[in-house]
DOMIVO-745203 format. One record per atom (N, C-alpha, C, O): x, y, z; residue in three letters. Coordinates in steps of 0.001 Angstrom, whole numbers, plus 500000, padded with zeros to 6 digits. Layout:
BEGIN
XYZALA...
end
This chain:
BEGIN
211897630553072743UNK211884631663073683UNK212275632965073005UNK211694634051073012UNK213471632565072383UNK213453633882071512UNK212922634766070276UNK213167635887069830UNK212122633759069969UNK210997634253069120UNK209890635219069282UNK209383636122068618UNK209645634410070952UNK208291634722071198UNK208833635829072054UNK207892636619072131UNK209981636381072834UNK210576637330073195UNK210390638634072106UNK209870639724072346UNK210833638281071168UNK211119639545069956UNK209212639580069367UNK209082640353068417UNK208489639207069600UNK207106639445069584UNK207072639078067924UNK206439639805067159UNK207784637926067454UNK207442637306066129UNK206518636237066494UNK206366635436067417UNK205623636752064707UNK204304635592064931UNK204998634214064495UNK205981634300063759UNK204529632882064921UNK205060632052064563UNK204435630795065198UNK203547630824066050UNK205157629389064544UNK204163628369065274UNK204867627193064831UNK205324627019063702UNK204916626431065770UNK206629625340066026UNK205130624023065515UNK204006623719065914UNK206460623487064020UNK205236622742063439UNK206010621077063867UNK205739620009063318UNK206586621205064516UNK207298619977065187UNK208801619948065792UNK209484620882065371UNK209323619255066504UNK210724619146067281UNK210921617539067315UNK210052616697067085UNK212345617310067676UNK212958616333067431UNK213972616333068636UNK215035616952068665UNK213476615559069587UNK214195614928070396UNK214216613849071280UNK213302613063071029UNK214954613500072268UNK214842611783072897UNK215283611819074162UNK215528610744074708UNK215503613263075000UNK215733613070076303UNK214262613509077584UNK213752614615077763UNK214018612544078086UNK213002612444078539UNK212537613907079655UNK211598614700079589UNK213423613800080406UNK213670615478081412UNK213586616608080023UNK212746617454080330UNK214048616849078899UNK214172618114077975UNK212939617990077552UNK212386619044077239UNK212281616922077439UNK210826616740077035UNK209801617555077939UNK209092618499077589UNK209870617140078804UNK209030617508080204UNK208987618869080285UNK207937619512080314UNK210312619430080331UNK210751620988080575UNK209989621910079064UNK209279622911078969UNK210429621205078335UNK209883622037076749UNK208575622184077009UNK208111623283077310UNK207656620812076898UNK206480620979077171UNK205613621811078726UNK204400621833078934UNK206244622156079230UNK206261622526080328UNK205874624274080249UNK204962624976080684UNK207267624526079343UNK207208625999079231UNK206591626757077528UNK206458627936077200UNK206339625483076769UNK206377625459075283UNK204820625233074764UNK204435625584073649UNK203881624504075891UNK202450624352075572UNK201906624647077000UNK202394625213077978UNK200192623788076642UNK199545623792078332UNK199853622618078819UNK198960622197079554UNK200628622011078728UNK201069620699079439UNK200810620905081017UNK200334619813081328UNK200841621464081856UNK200556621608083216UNK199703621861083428UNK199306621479084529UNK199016622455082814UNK197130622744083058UNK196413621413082320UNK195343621001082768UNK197036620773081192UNK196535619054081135UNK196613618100081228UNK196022617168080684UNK198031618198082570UNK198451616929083034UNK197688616261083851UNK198018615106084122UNK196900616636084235UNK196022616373085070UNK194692616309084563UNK193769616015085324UNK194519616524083503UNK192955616056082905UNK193013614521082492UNK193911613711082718UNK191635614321081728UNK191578613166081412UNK191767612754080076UNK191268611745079578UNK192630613708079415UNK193267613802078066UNK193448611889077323UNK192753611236076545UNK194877611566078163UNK195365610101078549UNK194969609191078874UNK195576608141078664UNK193556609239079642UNK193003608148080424UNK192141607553079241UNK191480606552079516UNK192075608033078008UNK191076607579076786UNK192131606258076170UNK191702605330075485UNK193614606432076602UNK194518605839075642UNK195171605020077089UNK195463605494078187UNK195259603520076537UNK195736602165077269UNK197111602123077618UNK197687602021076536UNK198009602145078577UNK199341601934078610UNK200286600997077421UNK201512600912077338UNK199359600435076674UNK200440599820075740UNK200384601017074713UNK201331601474074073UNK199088601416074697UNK199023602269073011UNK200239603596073181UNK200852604143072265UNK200352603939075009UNK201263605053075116UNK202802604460074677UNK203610604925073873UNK202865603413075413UNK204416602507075396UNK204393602388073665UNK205451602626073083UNK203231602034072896UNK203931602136071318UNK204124603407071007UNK205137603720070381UNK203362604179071320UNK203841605051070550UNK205498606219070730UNK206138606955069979UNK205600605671072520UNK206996606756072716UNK207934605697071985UNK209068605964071585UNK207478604795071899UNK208645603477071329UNK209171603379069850UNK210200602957069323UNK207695604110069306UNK207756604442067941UNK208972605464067581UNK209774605180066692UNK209071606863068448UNK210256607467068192UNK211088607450068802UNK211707608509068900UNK211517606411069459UNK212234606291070239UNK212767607134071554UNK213856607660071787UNK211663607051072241UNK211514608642073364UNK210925607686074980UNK209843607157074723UNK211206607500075895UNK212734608623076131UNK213510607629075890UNK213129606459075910UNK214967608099075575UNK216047607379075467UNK217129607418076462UNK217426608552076839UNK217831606372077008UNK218501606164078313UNK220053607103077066UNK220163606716075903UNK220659607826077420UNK221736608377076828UNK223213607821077046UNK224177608196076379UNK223259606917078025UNK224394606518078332UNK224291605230077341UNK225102605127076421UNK223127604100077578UNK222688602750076914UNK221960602804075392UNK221889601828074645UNK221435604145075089UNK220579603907074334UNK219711603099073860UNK219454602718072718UNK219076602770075383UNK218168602135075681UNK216558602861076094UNK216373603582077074UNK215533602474075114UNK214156602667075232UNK213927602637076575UNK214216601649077252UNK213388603722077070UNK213195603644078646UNK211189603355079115UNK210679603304080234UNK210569603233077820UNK209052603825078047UNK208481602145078781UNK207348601957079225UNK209279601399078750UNK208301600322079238UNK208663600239081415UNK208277599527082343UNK209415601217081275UNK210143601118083038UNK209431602647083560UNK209618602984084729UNK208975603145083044UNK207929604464083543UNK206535603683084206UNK205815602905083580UNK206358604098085620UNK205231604027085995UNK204236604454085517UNK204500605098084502UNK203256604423085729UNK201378605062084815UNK201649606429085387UNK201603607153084392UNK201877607102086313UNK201797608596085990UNK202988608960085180UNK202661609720084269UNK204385608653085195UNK205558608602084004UNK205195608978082989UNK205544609989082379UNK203942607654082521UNK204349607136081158UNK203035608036080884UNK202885608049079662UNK202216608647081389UNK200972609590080763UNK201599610405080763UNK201711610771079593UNK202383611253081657UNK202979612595081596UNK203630612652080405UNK203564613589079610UNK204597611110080215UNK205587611648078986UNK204843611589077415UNK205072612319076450UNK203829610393077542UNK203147610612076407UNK202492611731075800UNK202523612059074614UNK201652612502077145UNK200697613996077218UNK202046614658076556UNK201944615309075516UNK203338614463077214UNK203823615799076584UNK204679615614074980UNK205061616572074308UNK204794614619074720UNK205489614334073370UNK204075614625072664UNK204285615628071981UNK202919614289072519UNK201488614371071881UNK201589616007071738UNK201507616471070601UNK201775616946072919UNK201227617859072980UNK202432618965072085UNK202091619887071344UNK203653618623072358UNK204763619627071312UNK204998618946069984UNK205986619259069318UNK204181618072069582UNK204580617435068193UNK206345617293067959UNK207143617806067174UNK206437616427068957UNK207959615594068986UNK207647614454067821UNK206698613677067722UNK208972614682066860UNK208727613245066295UNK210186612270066386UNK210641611361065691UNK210508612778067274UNK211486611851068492UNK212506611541067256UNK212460612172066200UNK213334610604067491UNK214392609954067308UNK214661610649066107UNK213721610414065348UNK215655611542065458UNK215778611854063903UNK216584610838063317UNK217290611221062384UNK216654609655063628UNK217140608631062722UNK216446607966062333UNK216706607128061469UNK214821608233063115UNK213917607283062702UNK212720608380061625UNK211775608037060915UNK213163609440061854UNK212247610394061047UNK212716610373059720UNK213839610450059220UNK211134610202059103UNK211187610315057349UNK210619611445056869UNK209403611541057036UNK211279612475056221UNK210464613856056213UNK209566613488055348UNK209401614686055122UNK208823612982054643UNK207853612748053816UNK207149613229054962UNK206831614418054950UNK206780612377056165UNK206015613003057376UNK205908614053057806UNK204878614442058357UNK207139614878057624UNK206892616261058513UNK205580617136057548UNK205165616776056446UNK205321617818057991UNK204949619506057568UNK205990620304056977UNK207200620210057183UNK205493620954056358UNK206353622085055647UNK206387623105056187UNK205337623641056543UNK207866623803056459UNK208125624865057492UNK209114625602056568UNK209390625443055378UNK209667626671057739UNK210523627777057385UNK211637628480057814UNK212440629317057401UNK211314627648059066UNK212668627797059330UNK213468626281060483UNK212760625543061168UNK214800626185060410UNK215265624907060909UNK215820625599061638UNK216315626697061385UNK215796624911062843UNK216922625147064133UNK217555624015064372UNK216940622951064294UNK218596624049064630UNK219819622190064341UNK220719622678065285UNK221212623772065560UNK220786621476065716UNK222449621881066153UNK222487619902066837UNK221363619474067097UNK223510619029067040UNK223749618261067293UNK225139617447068703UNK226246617983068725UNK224946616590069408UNK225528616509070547UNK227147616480070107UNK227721615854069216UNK227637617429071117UNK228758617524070618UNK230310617224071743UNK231354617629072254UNK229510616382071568UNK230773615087073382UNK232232614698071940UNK233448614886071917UNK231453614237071170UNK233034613995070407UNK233747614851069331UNK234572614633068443UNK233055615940069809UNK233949617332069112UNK234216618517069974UNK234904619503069706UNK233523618232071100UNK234199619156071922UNK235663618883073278UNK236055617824073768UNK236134620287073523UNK237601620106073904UNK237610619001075194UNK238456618165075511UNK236147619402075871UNK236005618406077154UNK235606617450076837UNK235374616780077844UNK235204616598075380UNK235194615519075236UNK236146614442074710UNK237322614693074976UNK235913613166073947UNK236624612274073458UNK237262612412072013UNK238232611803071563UNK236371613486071328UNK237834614030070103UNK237367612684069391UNK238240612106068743UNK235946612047069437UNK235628610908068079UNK235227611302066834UNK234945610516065930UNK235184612731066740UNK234391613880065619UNK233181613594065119UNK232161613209065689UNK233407613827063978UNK231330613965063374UNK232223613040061908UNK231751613277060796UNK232840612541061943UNK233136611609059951UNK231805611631059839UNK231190611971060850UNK231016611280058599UNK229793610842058162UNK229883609397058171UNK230839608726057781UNK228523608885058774UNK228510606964058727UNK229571606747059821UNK230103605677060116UNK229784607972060373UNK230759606929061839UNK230241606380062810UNK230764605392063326UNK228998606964063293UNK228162606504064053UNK228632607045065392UNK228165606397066328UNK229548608208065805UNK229485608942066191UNK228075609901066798UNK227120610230066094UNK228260610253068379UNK226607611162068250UNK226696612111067975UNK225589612453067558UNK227561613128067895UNK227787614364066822UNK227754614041064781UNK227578614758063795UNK227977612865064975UNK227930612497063200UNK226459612712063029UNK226095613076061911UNK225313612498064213UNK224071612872063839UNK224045614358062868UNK223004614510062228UNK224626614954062787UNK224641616178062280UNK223954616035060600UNK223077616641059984UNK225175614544060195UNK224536614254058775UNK223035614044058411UNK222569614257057292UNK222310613582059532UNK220952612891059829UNK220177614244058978UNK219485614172057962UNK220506615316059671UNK219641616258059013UNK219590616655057367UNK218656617322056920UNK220605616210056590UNK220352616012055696UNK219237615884054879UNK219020616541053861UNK218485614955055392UNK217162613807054346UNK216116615048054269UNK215413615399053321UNK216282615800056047UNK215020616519056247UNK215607617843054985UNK214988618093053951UNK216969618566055434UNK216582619693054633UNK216594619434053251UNK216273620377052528UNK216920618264052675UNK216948618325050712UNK215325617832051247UNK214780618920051058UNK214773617391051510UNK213046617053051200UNK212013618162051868UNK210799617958051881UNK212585619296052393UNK211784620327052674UNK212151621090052661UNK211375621849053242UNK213318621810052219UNK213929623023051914UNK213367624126052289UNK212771624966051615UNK213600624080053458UNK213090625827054282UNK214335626967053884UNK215531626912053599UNK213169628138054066UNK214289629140053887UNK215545629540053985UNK216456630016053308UNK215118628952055766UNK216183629632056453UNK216354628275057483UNK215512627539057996UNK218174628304057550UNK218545626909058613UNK219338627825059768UNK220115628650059285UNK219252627795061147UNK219946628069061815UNK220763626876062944UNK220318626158063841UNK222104627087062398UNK222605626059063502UNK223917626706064457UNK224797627532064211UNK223570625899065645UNK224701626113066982UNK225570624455067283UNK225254623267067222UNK226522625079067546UNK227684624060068388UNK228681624607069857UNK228573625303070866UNK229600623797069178UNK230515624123070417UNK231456624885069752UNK231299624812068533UNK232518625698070147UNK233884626774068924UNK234261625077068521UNK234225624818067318UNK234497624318069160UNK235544623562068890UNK235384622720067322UNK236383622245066784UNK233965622612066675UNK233784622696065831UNK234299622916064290UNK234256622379063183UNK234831624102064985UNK236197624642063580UNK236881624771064157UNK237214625933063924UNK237608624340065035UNK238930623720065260UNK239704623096064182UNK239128622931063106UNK241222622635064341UNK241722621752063268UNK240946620575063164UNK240702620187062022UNK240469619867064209UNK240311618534064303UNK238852618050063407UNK238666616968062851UNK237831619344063486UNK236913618990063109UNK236574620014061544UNK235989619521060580UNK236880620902061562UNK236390622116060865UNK236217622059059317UNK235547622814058613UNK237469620293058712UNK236678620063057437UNK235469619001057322UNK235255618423056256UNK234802618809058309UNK233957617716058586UNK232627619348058212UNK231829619391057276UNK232819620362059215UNK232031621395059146UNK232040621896057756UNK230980621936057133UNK233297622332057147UNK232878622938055579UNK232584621803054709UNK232226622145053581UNK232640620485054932UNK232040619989053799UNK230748619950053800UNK230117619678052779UNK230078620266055164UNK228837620458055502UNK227930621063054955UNK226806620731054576UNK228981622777054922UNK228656623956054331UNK228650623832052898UNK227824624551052336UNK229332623133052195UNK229318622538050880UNK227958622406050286UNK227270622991049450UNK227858621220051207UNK226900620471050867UNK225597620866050869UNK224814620253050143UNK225224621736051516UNK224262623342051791UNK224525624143050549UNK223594624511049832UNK225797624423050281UNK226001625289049165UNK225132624741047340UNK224559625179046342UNK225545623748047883UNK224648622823046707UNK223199622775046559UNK222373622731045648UNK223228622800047672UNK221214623009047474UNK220673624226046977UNK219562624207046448UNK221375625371047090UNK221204626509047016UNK221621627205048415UNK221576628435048409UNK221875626803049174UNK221868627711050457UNK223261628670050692UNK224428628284050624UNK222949629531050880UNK224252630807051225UNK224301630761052513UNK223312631066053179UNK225604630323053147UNK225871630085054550UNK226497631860054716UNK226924632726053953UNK226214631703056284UNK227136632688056678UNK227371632030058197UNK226442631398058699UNK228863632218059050UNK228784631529060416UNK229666632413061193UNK230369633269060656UNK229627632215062389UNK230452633334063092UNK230526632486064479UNK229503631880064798UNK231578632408065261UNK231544633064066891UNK231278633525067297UNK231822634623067186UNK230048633440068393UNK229402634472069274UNK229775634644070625UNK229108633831071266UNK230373635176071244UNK230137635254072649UNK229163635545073442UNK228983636762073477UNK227985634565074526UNK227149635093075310UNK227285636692075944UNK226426637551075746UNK228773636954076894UNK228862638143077268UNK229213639208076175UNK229863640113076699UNK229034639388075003UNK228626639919073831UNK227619640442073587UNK227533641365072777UNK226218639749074524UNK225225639823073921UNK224026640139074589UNK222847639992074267UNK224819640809076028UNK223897640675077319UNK223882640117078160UNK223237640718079019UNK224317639022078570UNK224516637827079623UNK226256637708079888UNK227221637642079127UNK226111637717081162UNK227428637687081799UNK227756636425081905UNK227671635933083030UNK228235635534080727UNK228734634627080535UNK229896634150079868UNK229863635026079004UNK230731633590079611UNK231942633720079060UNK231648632430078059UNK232187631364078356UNK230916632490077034UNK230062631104076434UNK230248631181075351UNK229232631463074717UNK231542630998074510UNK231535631073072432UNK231528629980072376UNK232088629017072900UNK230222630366071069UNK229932629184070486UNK229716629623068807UNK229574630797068463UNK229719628782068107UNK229835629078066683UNK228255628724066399UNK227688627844067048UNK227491629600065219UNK226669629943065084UNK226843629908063579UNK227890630332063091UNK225594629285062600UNK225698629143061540UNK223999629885060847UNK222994629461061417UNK223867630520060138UNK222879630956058980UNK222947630679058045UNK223873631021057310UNK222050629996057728UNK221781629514055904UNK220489629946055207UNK219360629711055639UNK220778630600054089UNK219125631457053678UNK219070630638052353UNK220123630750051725UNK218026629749051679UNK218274629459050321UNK217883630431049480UNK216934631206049589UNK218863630307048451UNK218519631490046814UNK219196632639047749UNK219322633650047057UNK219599632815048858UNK219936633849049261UNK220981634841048443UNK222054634543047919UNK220401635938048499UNK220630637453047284UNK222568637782048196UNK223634637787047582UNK222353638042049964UNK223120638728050250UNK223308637876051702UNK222365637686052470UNK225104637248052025UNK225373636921053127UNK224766637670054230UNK224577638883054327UNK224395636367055344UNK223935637174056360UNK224955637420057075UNK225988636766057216UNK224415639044057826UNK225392639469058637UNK225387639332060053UNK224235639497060454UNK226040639142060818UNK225658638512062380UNK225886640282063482UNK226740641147063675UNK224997640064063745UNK224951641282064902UNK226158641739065622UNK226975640849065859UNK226506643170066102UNK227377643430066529UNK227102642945067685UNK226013642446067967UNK228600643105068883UNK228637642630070081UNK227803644565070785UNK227880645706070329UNK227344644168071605UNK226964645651072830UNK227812645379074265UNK228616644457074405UNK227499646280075208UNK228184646698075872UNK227199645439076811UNK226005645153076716UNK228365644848077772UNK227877643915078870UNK227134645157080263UNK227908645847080927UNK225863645210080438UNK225314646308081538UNK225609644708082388UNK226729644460082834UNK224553643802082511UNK224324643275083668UNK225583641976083657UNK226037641155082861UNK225785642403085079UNK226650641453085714UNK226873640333086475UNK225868640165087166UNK227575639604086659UNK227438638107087532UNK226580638048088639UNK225808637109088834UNK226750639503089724UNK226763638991091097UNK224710639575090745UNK223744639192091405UNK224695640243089910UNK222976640685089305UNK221776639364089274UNK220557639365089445UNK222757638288088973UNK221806637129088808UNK221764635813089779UNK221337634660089715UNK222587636814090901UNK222867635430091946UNK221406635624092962UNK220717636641093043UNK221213634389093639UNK220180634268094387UNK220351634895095927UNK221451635433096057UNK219598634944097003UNK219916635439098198UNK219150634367099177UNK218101633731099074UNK220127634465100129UNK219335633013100813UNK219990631730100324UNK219141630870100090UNK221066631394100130UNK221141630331098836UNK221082628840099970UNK221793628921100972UNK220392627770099811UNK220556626906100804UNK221706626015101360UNK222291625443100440UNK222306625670102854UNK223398625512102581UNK223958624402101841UNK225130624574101507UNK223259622966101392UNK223405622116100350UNK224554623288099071UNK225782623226099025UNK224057623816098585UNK225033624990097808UNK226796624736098009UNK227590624302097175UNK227054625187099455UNK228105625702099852UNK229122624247099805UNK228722623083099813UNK230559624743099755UNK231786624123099776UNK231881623491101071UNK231880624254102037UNK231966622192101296UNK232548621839102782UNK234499621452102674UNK235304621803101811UNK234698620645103892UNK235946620484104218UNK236441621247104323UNK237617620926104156UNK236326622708104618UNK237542623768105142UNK237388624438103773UNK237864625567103889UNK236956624255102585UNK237512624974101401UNK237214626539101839UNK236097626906101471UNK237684627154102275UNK237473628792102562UNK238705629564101663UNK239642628878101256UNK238648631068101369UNK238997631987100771UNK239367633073101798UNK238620633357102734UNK240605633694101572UNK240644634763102258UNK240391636338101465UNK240612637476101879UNK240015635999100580UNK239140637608099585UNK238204636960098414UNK238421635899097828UNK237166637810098226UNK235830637567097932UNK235993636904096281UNK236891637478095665UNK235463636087095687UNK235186635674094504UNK234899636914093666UNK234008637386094371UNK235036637830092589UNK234715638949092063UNK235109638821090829UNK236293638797090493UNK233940638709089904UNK233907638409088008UNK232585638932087957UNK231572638628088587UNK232846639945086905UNK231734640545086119UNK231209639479085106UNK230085639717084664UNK231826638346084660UNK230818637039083776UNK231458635998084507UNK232365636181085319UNK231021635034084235UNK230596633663084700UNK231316632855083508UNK231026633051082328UNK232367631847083970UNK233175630528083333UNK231957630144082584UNK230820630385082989UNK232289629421081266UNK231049629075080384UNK230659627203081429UNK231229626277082005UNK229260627734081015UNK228485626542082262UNK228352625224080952UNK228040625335079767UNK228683624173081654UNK228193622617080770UNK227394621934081246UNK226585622261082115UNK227548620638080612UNK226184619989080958UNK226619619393082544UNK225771618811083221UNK227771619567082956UNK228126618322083593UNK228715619136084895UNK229631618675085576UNK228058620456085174UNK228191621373086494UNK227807620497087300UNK228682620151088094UNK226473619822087443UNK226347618959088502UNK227091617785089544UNK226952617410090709UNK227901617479088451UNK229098616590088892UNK229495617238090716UNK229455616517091712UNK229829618642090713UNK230342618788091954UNK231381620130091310UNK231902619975090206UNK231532620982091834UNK232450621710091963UNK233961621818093209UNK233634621800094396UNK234986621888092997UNK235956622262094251UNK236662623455094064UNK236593624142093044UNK237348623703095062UNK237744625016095097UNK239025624750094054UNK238818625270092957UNK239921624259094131UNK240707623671093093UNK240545623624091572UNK241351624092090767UNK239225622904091240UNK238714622763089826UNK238901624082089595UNK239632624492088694UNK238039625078090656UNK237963626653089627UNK239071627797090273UNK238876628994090060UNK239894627473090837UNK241377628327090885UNK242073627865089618UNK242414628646088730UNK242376625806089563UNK243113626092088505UNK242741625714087009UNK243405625827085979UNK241211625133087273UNK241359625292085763UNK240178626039085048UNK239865625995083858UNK239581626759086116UNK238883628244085703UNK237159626688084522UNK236636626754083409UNK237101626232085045UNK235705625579084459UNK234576625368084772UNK233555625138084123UNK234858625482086115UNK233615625374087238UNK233762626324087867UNK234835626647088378UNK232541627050087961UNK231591628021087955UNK231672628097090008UNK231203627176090676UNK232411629483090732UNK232367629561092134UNK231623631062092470UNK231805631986091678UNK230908631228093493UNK230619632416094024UNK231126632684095672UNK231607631683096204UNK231079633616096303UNK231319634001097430UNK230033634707097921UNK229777635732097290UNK229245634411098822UNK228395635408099200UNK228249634949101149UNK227253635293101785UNK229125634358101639UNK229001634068102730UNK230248634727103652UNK231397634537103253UNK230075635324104600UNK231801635425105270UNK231534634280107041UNK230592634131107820UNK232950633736106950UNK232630633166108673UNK234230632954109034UNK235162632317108543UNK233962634168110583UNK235113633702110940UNK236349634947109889UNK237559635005110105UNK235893635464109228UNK237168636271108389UNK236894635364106942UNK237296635741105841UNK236366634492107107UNK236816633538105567UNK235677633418104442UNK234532633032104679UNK235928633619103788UNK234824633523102261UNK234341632058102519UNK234886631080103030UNK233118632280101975UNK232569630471101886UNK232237630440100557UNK231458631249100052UNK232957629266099765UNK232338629497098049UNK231087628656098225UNK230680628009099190UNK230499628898096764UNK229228627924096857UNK229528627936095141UNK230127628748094434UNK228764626539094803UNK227794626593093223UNK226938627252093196UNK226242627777094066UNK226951627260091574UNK225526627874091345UNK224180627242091794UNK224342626193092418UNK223332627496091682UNK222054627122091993UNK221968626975090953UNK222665627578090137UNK220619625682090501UNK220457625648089057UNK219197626798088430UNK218590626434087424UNK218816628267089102UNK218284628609088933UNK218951629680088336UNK218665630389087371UNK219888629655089098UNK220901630717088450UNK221665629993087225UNK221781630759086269UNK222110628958087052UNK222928628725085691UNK221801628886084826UNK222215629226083718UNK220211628761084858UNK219288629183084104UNK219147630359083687UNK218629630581082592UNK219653631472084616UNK219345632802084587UNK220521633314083344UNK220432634229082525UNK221678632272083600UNK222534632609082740UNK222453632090081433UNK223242632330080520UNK221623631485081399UNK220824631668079637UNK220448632071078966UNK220330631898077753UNK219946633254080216UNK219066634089079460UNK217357634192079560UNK216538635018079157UNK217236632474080570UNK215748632285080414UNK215016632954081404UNK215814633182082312UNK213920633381081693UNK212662633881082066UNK212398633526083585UNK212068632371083851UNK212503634284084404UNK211489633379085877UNK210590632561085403UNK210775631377085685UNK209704632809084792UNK208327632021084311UNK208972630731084329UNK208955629868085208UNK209622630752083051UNK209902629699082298UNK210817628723083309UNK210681627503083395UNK211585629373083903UNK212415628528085021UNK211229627836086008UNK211196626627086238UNK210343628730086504UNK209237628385087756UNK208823626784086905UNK208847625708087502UNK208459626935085424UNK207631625946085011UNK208575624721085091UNK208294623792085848UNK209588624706084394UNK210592623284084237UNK211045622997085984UNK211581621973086407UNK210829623670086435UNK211340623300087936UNK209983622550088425UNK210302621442088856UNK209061622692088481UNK207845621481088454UNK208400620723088537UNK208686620326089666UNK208964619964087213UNK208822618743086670UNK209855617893086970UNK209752616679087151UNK211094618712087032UNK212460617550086716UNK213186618127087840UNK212925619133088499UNK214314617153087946UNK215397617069089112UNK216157618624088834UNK216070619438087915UNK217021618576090259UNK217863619932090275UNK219252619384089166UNK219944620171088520UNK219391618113089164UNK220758617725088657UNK220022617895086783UNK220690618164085785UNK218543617638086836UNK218725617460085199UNK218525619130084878UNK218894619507083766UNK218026620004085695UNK218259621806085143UNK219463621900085365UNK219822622877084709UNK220526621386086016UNK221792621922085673UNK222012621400084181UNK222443622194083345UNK221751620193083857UNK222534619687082165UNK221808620152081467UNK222323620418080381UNK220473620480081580UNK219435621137080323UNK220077622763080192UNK220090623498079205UNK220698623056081860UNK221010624706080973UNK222750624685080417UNK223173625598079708UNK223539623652080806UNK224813623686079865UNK225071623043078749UNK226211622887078310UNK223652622472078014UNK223231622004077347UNK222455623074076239UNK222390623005075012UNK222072623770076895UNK221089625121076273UNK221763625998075289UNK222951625848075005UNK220883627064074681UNK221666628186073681UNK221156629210074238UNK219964629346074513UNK222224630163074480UNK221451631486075184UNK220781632221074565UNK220806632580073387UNK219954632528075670UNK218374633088074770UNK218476634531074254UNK218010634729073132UNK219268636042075215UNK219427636537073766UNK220112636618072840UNK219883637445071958UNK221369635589072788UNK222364635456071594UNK221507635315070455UNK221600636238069646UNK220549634236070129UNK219210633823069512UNK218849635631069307UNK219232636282068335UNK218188636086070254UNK217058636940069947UNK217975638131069035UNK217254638742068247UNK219152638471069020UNK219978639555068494UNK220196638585067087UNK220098639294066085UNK220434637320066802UNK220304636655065203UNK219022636691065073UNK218920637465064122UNK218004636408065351UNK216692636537065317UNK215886637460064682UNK214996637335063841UNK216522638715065422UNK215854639921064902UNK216703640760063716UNK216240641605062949UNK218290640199063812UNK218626640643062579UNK218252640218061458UNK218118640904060446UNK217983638585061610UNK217123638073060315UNK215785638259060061UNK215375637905058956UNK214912638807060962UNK213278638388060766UNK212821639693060321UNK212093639905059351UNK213519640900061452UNK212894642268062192UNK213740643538061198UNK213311644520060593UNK214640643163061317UNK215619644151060572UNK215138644327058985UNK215771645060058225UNK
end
C-alpha cells in the first residue's frame, strides 16, 4: 500500500504467508481476485490438485494447532483460497521455502509473530532452533544469504529491544553485518507520522555495501485526530451493555495502540485502568455517555488504510478476523515516510 501510495514503480515478485483470512484480504486488495473469483479460472483444476497444492505450502494454517486446514474447506473455500494463493504468488509456509525457488528481488519486507516477545505475551523469545514462533525470524536467513537484495526492511513490536530480547535482535544485526549489510533501526511512533495512534514499534533498514547509515524520517505534527476517523451511525452491537455509562465524554486526540486481540471484547474497566482497549463516546442517554468499540472499520482507518482497500477485505472475511488483521498490521504511512526516504529522497 505504501508503495503504490508514494506512486513507486514496482512489482511484488512473491509473499510468504499461512493465515487463510490475510490471504483472502491481500488478494482481495493486492490483485483481481474479485473480478476472478467467479470465473472459470479453477474449474480447469480438480479439488485434490487444489488440496495439493495449498498443502504443499502449507496454507491455510489453523494458528492455534498448526494444523493444515485445506482438506475441511468446502469447493467454494477451497477455489477461493487456491484462486487467491495462485494469484499473489504466496509461497506459503517459510519453513518450507527453498530460495533456490524464489525470483530475484530488491527489496525484503520481514517482520515475524511476535506473541513470545511481546509485553502482552508469554516472554518465550526468538533463541535460534527454539522453535519458538517469533524464532521464525531466523527462517529468513536461507532466503537473504541466497538472494541478497539490496535493501531489507523489518518491523516488530518495541519490546524487541527490550532486556529480555534485544541480544537475540543484535546478534541478528550481526549477522546482517556479515553479509555486507549496514543496519540502521529506530522507534517509530504511528502518531509521529500522521495517524492518531499511540503505536511504537521498532523498525529496522538494511542496505547491502551500503556507503551511508540510513536515516529514519523526522516525526511531523499530528493534524488528524481520533474523533476524525470515527464512524456515524455506529450499530448498536458496538456499544457497552450492563449499565457501563460515563458521566463526561471519552476525549483523546490518538487512540491506545490497537492488537490483534481487540476483538476479544472491550469493558469499561479494561480501558480506565489499564488504558489497552481502545473506548469512544459518541452516544448521550439520560445525562450518561454510552462507550462503544471500535468498529473494525475504524481500527482499519487507524492504519492508515484506504476506503477502497477496507470496502475490498470486508467482502471476504469476518468482522472478528479485520479486527486481528489490523492489530496485526504496519501502519501505512509510517511505511510511506521510510519508503520515500529510501526510494524518493
Amino acid at each position: 500500500m505504501a508503495l503504490r501510495n508514494l506512486g513507486i514503480d514496482f512489482e511484488v515478485v512473491g509473499v510468504s504467508e499461512i493465515e487463510g483470512d490475510v490471504l483472502l484480504s491481500y488478494a482481495a486488495i493486492h490483485s483481481d481476485f474479485l473480478t476472478k473469483r467467479n470465473s472459470d479460472i479453477a474449474d480447469n483444476v480438480d479439488n485434490e490438485e487444489m488440496v495439493s497444492f495449498l498443502e504443499s505450502i502449507n496454507v491455510p494454517l489453523d494458528y492455534k494447532t498448526f494444523e493444515n486446514r485445506a482438506k475441511k474447506l468446502n469447493s467454494a473455500q477451497l477455489k477461493d483460497m487456491y484462486l487467491a494463493n495462485r494469484l499473489i504468488k504466496n509461497y506459503g509456509d517459510i519453513q518450507r521455502i527453498n530460495p533456490e525457488d524464489l525470483p530475484d528481488f530488491d527489496l525484503l519486507t520481514y517482520s515475524f509473530p511476535c506473541q513470545d516477545i511481546s509485553v502482552a505475551g508469554f516472554q518465550h523469545g526468538l533463541d535460534q532452533n527454539s522453535g519458538t514462533r517469533s524464532s521464525l525470524l531466523w527462517e529468513c536467513c536461507k532466503i537473504i544469504e541466497n538472494k541478497k537484495p539490496k535493501y531489507l526492511m523489518m518491523e516488530n513490536v518495541k519490546n524487541l529491544v527490550g532486556s529480555n530480547h534485544k541480544e537475540n535482535f543484535l546478534k541478528f544485526l550481526e549477522y546482517l553485518e556479515n553479509l555486507g549489510y549496514r543496519n540502521s533501526w529506530a522507534i517509530l511512533n504511528a502518531r509521529d507520522y500522521g495517524i492518531p495512534q499511540n503505536r511504537e514499534r521498532v523498525f529496522c533498514v538494511s542496505v547491502l555495501t551500503g556507503e551511508q547509515p540510513f536515516v529514519f524520517p523526522k516525526p511531523i505534527e499530528l493534524k488528524l485526530k481520533l474523533n476524525d476517523l470515527l464512524e456515524k451511525g455506529v450499530d448498536d452491537r458496538y456499544y457497552l451493555r450492563n449499565n457501563q455509562y460515563l458521566d463526561h465524554p471519552i476525549v483523546q486526540e490518538y487512540s491506545y495502540c490497537l492488537d490483534s486481540n481487540y476483538w476479544k471484547g472491550v469493558t469499561l474497566k479494561s480501558f480506565l485502568e489499564k488504558h489497552r482497549r481502545q473506548l469512544v463516546t459518541d452516544r448521550i442517554e439520560d445525562g450518561k455517555y454510552i462507550p462503544r468499540r471500535l468498529t473494525p472499520r475504524e481500527t482499519w482507518r487507524l492504519m492508515g488504510v484506504s476506503e477502497t482497500d477496507i470496502d475490498k477485505a470486508n467482502l471476504l472475511v469476518s468482522q472478528t478476523s479485520l479486527y486481528k488483521q489490523a492489530g496485526n498490521s504496519i501502519v501505512v504511512p509510517v511505511l510511506e515516510s521510510i519508503f520515500k526516504k529510501l526510494f524518493v529522497s
